[in-house]
C-alpha positions in Angstrom: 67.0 203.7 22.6 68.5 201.1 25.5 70.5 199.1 24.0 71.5 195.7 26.2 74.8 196.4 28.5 73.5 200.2 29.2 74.5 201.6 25.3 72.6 204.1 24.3 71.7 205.0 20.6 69.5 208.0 19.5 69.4 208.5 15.5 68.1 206.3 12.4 67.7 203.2 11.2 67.2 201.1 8.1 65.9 197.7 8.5 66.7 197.9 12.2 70.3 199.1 11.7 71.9 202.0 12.6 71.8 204.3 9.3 72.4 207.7 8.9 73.2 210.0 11.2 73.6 209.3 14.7 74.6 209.1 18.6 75.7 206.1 20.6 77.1 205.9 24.1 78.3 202.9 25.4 78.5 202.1 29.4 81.6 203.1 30.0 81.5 206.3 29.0 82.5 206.2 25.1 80.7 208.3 22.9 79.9 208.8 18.9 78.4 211.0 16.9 78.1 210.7 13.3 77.3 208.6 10.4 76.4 205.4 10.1 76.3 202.9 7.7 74.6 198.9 8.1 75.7 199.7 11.9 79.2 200.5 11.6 80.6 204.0 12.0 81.4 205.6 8.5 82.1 208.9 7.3 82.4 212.2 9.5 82.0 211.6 13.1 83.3 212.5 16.5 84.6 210.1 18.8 84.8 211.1 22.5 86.9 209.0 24.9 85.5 209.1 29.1 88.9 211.3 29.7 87.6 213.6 27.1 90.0 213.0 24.5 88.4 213.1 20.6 88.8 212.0 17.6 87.0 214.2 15.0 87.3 212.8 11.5 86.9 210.4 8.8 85.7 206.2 9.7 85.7 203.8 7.6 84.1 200.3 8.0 84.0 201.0 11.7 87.6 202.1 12.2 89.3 205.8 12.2 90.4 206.1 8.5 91.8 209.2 6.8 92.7 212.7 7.9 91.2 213.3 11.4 92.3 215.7 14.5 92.7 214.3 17.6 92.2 216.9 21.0 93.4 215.9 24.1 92.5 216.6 27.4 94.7 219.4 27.1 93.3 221.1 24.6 96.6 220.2 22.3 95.8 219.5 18.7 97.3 216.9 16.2 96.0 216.5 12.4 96.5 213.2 11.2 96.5 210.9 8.5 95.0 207.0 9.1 94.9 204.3 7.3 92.8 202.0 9.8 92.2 202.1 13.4 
């Protein structure tokens, strides 16, 4: 699905909101894959930034919450802890 802006989302819905499982790409080259809940990123998901940097982990509400790695360009690896991002 074309969302306005150029976004893309393919996964479920519930009530016309992203629910479930899912992946969104915005414009500019962000990505997500993952849960969703009432169109908000929650639970596992990966987060994949244009330079290629991640962010696999927990969200919560929206927002990077909880024990995640991030993986940069790299290749280095950090595990860390979030409260809200």
């Amino acid at each position: 699905l074309e969302l306005s802006g150029g976004d893309k989302y393919e996964g479920r819905f519930k009530k016309g909101i992203k629910n479930g499982y899912g992946k969104f790409t915005t414009n500019n080259g962000i990505k997500y894959e993952g849960k969703w809940k009432n169109g908000k990123m929650e639970g596992k998901g990966i987060l994949t930034l244009p330079d290629g940097e991640k962010f696999k982990g927990n969200f919560k509400d929206g927002k990077i919450f909880g024990k995640g790695d991030i993986v940069l360009q790299n290749g280095k690896k950090f595990d860390e802890q979030f409260q809200s991002i």
